[in-house]
C-alpha positions in Angstrom: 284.0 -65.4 -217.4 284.4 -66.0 -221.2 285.3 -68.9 -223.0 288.5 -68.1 -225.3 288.6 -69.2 -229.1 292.5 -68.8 -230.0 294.2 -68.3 -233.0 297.2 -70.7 -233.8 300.1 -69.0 -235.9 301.8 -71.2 -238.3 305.3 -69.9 -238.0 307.9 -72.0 -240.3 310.1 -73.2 -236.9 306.8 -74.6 -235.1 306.1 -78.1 -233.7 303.9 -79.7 -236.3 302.8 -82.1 -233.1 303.4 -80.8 -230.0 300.3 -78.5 -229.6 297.7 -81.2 -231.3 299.0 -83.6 -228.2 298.0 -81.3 -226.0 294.5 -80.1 -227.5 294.4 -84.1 -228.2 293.6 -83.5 -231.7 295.1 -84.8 -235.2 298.2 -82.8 -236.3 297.7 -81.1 -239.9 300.8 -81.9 -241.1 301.5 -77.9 -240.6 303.6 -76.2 -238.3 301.6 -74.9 -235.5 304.3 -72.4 -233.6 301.8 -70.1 -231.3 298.8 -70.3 -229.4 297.9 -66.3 -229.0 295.8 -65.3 -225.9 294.9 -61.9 -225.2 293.6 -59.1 -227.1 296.7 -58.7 -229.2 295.4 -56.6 -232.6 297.7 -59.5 -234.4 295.3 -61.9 -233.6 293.2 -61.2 -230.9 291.0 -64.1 -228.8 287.5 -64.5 -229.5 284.3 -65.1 -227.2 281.1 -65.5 -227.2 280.7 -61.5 -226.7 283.1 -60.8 -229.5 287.1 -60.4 -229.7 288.9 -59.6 -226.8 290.4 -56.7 -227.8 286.3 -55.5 -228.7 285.1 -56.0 -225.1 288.5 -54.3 -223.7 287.8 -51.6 -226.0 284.0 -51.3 -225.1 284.5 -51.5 -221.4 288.2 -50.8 -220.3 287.3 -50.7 -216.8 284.7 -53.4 -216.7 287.1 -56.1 -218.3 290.5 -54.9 -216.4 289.2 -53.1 -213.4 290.1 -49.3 -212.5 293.9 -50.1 -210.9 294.8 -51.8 -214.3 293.6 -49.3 -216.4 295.3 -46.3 -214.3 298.4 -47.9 -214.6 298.8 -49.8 -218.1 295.9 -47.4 -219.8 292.6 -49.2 -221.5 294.5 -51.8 -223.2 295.3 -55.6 -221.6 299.0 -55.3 -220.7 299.8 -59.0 -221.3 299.6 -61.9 -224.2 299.6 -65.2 -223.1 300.9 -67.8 -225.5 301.2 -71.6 -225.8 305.1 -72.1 -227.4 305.9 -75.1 -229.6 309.2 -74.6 -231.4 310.2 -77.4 -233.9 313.1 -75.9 -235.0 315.2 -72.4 -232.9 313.7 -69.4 -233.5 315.6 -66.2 -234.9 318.6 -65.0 -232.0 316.9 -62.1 -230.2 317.1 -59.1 -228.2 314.2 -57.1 -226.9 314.4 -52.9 -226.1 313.3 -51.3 -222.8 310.8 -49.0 -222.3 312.5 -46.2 -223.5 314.5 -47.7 -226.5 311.2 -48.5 -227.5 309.7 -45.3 -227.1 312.4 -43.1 -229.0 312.9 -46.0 -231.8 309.2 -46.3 -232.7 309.3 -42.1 -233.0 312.1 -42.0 -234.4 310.8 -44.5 -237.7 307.0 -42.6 -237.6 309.0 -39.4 -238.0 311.0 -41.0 -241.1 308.1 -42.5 -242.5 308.7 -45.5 -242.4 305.4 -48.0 -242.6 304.5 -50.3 -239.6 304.3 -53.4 -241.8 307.4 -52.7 -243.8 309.8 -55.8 -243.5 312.7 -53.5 -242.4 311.1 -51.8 -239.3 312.5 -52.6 -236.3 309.6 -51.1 -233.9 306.0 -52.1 -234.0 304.6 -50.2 -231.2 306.0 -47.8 -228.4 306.1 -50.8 -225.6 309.0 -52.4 -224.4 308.7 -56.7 -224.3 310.1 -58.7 -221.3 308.6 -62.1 -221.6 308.8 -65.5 -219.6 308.4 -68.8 -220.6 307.6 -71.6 -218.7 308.3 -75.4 -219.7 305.7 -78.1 -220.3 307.9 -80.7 -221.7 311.8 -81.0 -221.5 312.7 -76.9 -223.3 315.9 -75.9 -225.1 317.3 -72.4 -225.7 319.6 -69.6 -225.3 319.7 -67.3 -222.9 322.2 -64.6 -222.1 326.5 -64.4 -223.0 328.3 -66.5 -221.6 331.5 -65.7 -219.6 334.3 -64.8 -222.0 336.7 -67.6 -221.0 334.1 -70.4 -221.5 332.8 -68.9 -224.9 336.4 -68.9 -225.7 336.7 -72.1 -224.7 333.8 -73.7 -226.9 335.4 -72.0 -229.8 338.7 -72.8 -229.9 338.1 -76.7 -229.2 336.3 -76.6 -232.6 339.9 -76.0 -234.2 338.9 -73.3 -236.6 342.0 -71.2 -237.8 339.2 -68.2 -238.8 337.6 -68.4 -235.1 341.0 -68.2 -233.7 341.1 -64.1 -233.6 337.9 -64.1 -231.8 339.1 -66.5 -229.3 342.0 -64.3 -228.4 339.3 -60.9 -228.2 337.4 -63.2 -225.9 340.7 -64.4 -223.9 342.1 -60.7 -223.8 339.7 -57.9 -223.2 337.7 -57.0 -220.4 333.9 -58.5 -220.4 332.0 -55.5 -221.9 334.3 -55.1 -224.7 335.3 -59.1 -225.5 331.4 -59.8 -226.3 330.9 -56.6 -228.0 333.7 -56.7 -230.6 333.2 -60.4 -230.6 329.5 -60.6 -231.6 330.8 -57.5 -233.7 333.2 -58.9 -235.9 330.6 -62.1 -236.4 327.7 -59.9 -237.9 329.9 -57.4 -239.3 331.7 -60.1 -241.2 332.0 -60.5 -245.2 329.3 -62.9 -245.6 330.8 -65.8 -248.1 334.1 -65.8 -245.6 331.1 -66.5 -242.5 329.1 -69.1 -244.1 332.3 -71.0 -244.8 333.4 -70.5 -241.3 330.0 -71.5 -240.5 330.1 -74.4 -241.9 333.9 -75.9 -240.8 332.4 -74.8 -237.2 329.4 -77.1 -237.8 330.9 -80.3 -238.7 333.6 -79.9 -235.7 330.5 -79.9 -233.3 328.8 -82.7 -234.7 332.2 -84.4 -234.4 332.4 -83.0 -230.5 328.7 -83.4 -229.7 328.7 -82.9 -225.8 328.2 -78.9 -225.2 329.0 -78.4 -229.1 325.7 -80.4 -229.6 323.1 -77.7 -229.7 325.4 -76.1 -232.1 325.5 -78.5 -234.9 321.6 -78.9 -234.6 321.0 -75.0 -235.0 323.7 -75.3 -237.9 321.4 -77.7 -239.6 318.6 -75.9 -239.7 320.4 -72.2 -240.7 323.5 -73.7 -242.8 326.0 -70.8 -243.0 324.3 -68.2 -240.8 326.4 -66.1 -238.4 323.9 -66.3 -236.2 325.8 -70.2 -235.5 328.6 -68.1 -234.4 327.2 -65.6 -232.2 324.6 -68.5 -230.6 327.9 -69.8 -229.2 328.6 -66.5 -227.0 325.6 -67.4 -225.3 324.7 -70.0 -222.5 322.9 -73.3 -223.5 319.7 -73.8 -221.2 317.7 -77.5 -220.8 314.2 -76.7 -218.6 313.0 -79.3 -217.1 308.7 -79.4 -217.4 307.6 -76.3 -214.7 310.7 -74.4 -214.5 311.0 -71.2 -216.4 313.1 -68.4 -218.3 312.3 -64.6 -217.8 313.8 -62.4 -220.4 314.6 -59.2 -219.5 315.4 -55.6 -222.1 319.0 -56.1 -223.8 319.0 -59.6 -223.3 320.2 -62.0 -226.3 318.1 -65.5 -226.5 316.4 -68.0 -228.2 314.3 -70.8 -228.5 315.3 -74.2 -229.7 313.3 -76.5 -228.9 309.9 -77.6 -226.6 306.4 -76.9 -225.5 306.2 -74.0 -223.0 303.6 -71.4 -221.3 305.2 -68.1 -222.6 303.7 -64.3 -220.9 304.9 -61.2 -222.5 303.9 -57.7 -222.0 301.6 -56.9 -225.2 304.2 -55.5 -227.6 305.7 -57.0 -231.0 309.6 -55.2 -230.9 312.0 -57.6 -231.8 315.5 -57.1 -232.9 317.3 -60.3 -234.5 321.4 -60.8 -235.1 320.7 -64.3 -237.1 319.2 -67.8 -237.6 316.7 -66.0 -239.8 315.7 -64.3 -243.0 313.8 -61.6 -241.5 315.1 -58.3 -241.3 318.8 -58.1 -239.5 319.6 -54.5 -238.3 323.2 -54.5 -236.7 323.9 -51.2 -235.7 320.3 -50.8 -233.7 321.0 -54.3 -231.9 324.3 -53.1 -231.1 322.5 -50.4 -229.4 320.0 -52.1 -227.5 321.8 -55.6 -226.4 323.4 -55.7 -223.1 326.5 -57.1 -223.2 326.5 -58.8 -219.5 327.6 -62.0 -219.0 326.5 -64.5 -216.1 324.1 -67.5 -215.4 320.5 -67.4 -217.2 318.5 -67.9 -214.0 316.3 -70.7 -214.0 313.0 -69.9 -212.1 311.2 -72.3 -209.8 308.0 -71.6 -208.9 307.9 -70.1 -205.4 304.8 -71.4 -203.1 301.9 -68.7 -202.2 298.9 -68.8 -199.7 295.8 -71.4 -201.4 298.5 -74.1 -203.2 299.4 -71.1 -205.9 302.8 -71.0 -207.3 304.1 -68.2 -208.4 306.7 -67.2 -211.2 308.4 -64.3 -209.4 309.6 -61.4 -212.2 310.7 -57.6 -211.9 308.2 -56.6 -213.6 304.1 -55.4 -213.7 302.3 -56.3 -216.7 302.4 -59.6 -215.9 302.0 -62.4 -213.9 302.0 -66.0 -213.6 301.5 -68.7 -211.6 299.9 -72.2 -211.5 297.8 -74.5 -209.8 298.2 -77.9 -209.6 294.9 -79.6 -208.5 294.9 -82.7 -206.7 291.8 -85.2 -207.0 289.0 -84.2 -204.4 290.4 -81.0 -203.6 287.6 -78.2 -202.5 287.4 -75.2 -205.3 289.8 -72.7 -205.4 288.6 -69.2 -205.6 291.2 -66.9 -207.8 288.6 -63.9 -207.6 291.1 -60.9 -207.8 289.6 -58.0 -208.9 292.0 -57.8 -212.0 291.9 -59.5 -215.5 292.7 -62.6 -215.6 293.0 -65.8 -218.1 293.4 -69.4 -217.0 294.6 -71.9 -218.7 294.4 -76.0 -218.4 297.6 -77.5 -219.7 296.7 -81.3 -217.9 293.6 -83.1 -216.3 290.1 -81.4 -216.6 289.3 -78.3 -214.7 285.9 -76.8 -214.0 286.2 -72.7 -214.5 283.1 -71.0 -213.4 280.5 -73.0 -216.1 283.4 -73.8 -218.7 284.7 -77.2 -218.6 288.5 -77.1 -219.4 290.8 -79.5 -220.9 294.4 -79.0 -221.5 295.1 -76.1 -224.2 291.5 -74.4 -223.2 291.4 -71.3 -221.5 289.0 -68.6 -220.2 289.6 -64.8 -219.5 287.8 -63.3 -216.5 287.1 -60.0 -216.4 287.9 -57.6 -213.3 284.7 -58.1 -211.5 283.7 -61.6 -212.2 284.0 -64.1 -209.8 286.3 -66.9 -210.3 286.4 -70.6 -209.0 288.1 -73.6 -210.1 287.5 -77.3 -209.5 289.0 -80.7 -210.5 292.0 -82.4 -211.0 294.9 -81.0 -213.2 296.7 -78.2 -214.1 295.6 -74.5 -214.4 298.0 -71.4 -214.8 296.6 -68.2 -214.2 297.9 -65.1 -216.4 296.7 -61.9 -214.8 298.9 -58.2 -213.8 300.1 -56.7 -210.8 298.3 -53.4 -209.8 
């Protein structure tokens, strides 16, 4: 197994502490957002061999055994990240496999360049991604039911609001959130931000469930992005539960330290609390306007003390390990790629000794056997 150098991204929401706690080192003073493993071409890990995406390259069937590469091709179907938001990340929805397909040939037909600011899709993969809580997490995931988001906005008494309350109170599911979240993005943008910002100060006078509200308001002062966070349901993790993101499904990420897994794509599609690229009538397209509980996941107990974070999809999967003090060694020989990472205690991997924030990737065929006392999740696919 190899040893993984990561690359930390400096996004502008990041923690500036949370991921020096847990490598135990000084913060910079920087935001440090994401810890990328994997073989992403973004930033891919490196080892002593080279980069990841080099040795998958070099070897496809070596480093991800036969199964995985008949099913996912020659590529590693999954990035692992560590997750420190500071501040909420832009409100998201992700495409499925097929929105993904025809938008990324529809924009190579037109021309249009993969780094331009106003592309929507990177690659031709679709992006369903899980995070997984190290420390209390806040974000939001999914619409909530029309009466209740009709409910949070007419408490705020806010004579503009007051026509999307009665959408919200009036039409069936489907059609409330879609002209609601509509009419908020569609809106004349000077009218919004003032709306925006009467909204605001009634939370922070509320607090309660209007709380999260007035703390994403601070950080994006006027965006309608305040407005349509509202339709969706406010989630707390505690540390070791977890949130799987499916295609079409609107969310973000306020604030916390998490394990996130995602299949190896970069398509994003934002409706606000950003200044990146905002395209309204492809998100309209892609999100699925469903309402109903997020569905926090539990880890569900396996044979050998793994817990596992059941999802509906293949190109991932993850689980953990906690590992008691003078427990005998684990084997996690599989037979597909794998990489483990320490989030607490000190774990032997193979030769590598791991403390929390290290990780190692095993290849296909290479054995793999862990020892100590701590935590370990294991990233791998299923075949």
């Amino acid at each position: 197994m190899d040893r993984l150098d990561n690359t930390v991204r400096p996004y502008a929401w990041g923690s500036t502490t949370a991921i020096p706690r847990l490598l135990g080192v000084e913060p910079t003073g920087e935001p440090q957002a994401e810890m990328w493993m994997g073989a992403h071409p973004g930033a891919p890990s490196r080892t002593a061999r080279g980069t990841l995406a080099d040795l998958v390259d070099a070897a496809p069937e070596r480093e991800l055994g036969a199964a995985t590469v008949a099913k996912f091709g020659p590529r590693l179907p999954f990035l692992l990240k560590l997750l420190a938001a500071g501040a909420p990340l832009s409100l998201q929805v992700h495409p499925n496999l097929e929105q993904a397909r025809e938008g990324y040939a529809d924009e190579e037909r037109r021309g249009v360049p993969l780094d331009a600011p106003h592309r929507n899709y990177k690659d031709a993969n679709h992006k369903p991604e899980l995070i997984c809580a190290l420390t209390e997490f806040d974000g939001l995931c999914g619409f909530r039911e029309p009466a209740e988001a009709a409910a949070l906005l007419a408490a705020l008494g806010v004579d503009a609001l007051k026509p999307y309350v009665d959408l919200l109170r009036a039409r069936p599911e489907e059609a409330a959130l879609r002209e609601v979240l509509t009419a908020i993005l569609g809106a004349d943008r000077e009218e919004t931000a003032r709306t925006v910002h009467e909204a605001a100060a009634a939370c922070d006078r509320l607090g309660g469930d209007h709380a999260p509200y007035a703390a994403i308001a601070h950080h994006y002062p006027g965006d309608p992005g305040v407005l349509a966070a509202m339709l969706l349901n406010h989630v707390r993790l505690q540390p070791g539960e977890a949130l799987f993101l499916g295609a079409g499904v609107p969310h973000a990420y306020l604030d916390g330290l998490g394990v996130e897994i995602m299949a190896n794509s970069n398509n994003v599609l934002r409706c606000g609390l950003t200044p990146k690229h905002v395209d309204v009538p492809e998100l309209l397209r892609v999100v699925r306007f469903e309402a109903g509980d997020p569905g926090v996941l539990r880890p569900e107990a396996a044979p050998d003390g793994e817990e596992v974070y059941e999802t509906p999809i293949d190109e991932f999967r993850l689980s953990r390990y906690l590992l008691a003090p003078g427990a005998a060694p684990r084997d996690l020989t599989l037979g597909a790629p794998q990489i483990l990472l320490c989030t607490a205690g000190a774990v032997e991997a193979g030769e590598h000794r791991l403390t929390p924030g290290q990780s190692v990737f095993v290849p296909a065929e290479d054995k793999a056997v862990v020892s100590g006392e701590g935590t370990v999740f294991r990233a791998t696919v299923v075949v």
